[in-house]
C-alpha positions as CSV (number, residue, x, y, z in Angstrom):
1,X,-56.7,31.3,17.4
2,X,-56.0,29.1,20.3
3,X,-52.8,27.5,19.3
4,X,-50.5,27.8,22.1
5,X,-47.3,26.5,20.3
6,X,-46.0,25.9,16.5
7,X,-43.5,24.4,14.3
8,X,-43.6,25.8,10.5
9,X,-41.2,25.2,8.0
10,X,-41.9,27.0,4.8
11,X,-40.0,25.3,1.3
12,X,-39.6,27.1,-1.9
13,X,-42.4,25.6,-3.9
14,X,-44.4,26.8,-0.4
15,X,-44.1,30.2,-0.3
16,X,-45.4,32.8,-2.4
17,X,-47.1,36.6,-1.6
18,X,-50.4,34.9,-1.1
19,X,-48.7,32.3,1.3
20,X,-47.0,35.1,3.3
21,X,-50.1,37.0,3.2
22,X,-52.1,34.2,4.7
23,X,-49.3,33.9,7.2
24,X,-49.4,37.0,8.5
25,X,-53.4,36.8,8.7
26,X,-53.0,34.0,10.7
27,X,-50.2,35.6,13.1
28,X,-53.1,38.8,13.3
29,X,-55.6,36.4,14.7
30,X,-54.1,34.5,17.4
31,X,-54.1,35.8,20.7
32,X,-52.7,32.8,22.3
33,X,-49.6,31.8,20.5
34,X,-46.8,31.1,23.2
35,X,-43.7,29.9,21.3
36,X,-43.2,29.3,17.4
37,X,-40.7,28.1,15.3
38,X,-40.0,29.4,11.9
39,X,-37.8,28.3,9.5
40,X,-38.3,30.3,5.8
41,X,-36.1,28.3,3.2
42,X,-37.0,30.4,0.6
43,X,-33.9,32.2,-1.2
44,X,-36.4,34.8,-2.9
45,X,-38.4,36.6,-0.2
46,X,-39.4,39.8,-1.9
47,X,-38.4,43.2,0.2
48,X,-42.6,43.3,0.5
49,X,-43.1,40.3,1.8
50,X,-40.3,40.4,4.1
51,X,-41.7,43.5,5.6
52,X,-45.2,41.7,5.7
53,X,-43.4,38.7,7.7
54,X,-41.8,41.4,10.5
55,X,-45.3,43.2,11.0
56,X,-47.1,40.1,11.0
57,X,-44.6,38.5,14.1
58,X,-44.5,42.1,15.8
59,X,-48.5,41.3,16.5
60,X,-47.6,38.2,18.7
61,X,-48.1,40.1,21.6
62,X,-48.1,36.6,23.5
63,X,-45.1,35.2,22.2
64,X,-42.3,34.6,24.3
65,X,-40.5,32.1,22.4
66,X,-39.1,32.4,19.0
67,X,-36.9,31.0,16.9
68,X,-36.7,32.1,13.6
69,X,-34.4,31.1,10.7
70,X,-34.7,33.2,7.8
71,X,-32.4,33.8,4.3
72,X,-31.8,36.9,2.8
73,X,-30.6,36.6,-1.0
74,X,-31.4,39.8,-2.8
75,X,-32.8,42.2,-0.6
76,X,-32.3,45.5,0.1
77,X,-30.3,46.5,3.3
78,X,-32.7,48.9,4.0
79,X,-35.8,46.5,4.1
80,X,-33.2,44.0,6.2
81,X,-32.8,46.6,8.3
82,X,-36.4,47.6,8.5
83,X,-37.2,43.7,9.1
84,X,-35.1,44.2,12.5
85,X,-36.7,47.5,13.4
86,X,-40.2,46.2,13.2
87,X,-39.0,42.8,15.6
88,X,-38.4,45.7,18.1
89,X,-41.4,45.6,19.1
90,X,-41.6,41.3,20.5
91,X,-40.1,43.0,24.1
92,X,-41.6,40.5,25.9
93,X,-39.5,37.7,24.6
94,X,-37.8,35.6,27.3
95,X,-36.3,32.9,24.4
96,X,-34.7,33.9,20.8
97,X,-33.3,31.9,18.4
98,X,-31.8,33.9,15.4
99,X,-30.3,32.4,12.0
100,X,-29.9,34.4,9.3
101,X,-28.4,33.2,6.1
102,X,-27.1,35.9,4.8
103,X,-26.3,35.4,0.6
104,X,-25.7,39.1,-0.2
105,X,-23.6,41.7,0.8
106,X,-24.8,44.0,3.8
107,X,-22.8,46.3,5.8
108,X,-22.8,47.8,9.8
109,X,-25.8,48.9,9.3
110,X,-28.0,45.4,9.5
111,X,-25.5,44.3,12.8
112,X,-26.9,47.9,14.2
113,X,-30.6,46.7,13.7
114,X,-29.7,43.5,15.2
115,X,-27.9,44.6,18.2
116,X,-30.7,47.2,18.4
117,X,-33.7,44.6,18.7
118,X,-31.7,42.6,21.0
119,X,-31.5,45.5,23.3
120,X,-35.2,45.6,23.4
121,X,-34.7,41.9,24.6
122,X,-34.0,43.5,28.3
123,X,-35.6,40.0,29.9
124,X,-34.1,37.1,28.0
125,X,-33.3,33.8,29.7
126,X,-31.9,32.1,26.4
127,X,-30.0,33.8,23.6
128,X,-28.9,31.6,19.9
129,X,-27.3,33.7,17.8
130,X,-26.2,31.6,13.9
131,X,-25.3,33.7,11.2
132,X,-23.7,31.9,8.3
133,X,-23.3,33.3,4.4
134,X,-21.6,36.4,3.3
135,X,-22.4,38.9,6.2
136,X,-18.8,39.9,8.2
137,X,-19.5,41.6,11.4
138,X,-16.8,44.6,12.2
139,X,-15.5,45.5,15.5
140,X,-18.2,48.1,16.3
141,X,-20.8,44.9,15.4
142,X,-19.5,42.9,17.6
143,X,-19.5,45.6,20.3
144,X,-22.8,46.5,19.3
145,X,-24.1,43.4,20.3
146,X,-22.0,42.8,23.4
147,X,-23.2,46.5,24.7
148,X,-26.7,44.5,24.2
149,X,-26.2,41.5,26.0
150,X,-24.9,43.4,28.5
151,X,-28.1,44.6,29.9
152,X,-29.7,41.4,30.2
153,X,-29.4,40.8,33.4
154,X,-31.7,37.9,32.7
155,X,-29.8,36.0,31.1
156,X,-29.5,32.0,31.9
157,X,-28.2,30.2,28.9
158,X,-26.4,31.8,25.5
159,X,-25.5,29.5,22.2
160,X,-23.3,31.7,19.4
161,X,-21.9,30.1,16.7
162,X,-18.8,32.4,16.1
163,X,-19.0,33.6,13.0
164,X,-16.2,33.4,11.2
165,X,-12.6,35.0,11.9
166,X,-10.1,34.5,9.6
167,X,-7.9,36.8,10.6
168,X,-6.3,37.8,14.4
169,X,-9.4,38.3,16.7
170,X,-10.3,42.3,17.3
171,X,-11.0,44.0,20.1
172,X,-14.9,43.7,19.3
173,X,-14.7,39.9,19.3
174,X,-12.6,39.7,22.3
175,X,-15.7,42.2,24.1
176,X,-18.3,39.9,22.9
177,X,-17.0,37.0,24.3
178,X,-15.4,38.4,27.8
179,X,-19.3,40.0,27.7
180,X,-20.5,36.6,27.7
181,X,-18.1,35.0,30.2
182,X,-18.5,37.8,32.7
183,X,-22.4,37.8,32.6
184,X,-23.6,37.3,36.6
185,X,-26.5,35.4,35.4
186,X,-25.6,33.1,32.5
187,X,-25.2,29.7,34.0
188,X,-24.9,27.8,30.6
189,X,-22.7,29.3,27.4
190,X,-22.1,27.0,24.0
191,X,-19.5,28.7,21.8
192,X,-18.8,27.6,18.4
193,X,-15.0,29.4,17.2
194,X,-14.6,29.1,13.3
195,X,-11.3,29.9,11.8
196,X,-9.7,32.2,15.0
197,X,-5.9,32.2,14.8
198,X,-4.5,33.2,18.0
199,X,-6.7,30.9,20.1
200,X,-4.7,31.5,23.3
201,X,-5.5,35.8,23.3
202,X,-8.7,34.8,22.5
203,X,-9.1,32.3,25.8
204,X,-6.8,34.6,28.3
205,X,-10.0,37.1,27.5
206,X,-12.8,34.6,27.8
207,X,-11.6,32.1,30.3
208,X,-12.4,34.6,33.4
209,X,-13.1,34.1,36.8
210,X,-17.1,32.7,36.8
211,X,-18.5,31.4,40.1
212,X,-21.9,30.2,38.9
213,X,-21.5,29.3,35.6
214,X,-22.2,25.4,35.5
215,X,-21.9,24.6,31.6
216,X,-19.4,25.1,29.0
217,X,-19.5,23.9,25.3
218,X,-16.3,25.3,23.2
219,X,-15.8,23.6,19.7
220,X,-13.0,25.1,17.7
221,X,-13.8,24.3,13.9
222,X,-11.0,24.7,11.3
223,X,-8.9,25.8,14.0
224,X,-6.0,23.8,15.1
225,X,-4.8,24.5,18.7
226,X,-1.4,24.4,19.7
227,X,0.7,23.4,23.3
228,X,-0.5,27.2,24.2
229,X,-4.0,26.9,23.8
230,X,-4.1,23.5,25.3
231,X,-2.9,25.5,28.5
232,X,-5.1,28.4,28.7
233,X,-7.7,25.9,28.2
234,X,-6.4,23.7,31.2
235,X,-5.9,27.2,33.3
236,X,-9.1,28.4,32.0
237,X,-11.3,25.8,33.4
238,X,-9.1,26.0,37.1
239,X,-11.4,29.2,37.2
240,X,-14.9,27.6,36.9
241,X,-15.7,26.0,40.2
242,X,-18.9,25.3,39.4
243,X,-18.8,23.6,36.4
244,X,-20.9,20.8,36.5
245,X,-21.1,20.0,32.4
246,X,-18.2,20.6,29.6
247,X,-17.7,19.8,26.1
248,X,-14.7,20.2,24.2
249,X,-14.1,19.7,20.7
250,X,-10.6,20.4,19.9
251,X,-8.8,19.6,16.5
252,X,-4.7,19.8,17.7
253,X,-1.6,20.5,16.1
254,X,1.9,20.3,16.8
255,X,1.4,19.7,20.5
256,X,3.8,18.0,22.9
257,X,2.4,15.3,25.3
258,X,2.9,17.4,28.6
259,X,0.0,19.7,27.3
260,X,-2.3,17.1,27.4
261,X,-1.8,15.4,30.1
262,X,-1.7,19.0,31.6
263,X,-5.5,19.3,30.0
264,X,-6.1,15.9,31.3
265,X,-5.1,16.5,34.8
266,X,-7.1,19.5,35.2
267,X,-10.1,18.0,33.8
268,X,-10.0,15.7,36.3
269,X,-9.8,18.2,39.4
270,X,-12.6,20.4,38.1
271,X,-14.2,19.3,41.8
272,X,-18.1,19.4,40.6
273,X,-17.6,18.2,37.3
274,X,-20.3,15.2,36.4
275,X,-20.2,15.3,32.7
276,X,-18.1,15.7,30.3
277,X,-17.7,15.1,26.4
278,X,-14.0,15.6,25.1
279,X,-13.3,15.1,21.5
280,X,-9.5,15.5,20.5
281,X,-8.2,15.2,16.8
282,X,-4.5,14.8,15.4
């Protein structure tokens, strides 16, 4: 009951209804627990079991730091949706970590639970957001959860892994990322782009004016960038004066010499940058 901190990753031949159960027990008697980590590998968690799990981590009333990793393969929406509900109730968190491997089909409902327990999340100082599998988000997801980082006005660093975009970005990406890049309070933001065409519209909306904003990760993966992107890029970064870290992971295309070296030259006026981690292919 004293544990102030904890790393627990559960396997398949690990978890069963009594293991959960014993779980939760455990998460009912500690009245100290400050920050777990909680990775459930299982592909089988049972609509009950995942309901025990949320109730269980909604009695942490001392946690402020979670990261949870979870994989939904055969549940109902509506329990998925229920898990989320329950989690409304960790409104003290100040640090969330969220993967969710997602192996069955859901709909706007599940990215409404989510965007509606992040908006309990009013004091967050670090936001990861990883969803990998079969779940899509819409336009009025993505929206959802930029109308939810929105009010945290908290908010120091943010890490999304972009889900994937196969098509021409929307309206609710572009929010959710010109959300991020106009937050007053966000002084680091890690973006992972996965298969967004168009990368230039995309950059015009997120490259914005930020005056405190001091680091910047952007990997493009299975994306190739062309002279255009190169140059919002460069222009981009002309409008971050206090960027103090960047990493750039860029695979390229058919791009001429005078957009790198125009890249190249900007990088090196950026006047407080110190560090810097540039990875070009092609």
């Amino acid at each position: 009951p004293y544990l102030t901190s904890l790393n627990l990753t559960l396997y398949p031949d690990q978890i069963d209804t009594t293991s959960i159960d014993e779980l939760c027990l455990f998460f009912q008697s500690s009245n100290k627990l400050d920050r777990l980590s909680l990775d459930v590998k299982e592909k089988r968690i049972f609509d009950p079991d995942l309901h025990k799990l949320s109730t269980g981590l909604a009695k942490l009333s001392t946690l402020t730091s979670l990261e949870l990793a979870i994989t939904i393969f055969q549940n109902t929406e509506a329990s998925v949706v229920g898990f989320f509900n329950v989690l409304s109730g960790l409104s003290q968190l100040l640090s969330l970590s969220l993967q969710l491997r997602v192996w069955t089909d859901l709909t706007d409902a599940t990215t409404d639970a989510i965007a509606a327990f992040l908006h309990r999340l009013a004091s967050l100082n670090h936001i990861r957001l990883y969803f990998e599998g079969y779940h899509k988000i819409t336009s009025a997801g993505y929206i959802a959860i930029a109308q939810s980082i929105e009010q945290m006005s908290n908010l120091k660093s943010a890490k999304f892994d972009l889900f994937e975009k196969r098509d021409i970005p929307d309206e609710g990406y572009l929010r959710l990322v010109h959300t991020l890049f106009n937050s007053r309070s966000l002084l680091s933001l890690s973006l992972e782009i996965t298969r967004c065409v168009l990368v230039d519209r995309l950059l015009v909306r997120l490259l914005q004016p930020n005056k405190q904003l001091t680091r910047l990760s952007l990997e493009f993966i299975s994306v190739t960038c062309v002279d255009a992107d190169l140059v919002a890029i460069a222009n981009g970064l002309l409008l971050l004066p206090a960027l103090t870290g960047l990493t750039l992971t860029i695979k390229s295309g058919s791009v001429t010499k005078m957009s790198v070296l125009r890249l190249c030259d900007v990088l090196f006026t950026v006047p407080n940058l110190s560090q810097l981690h540039l990875s070009l292919e092609g």
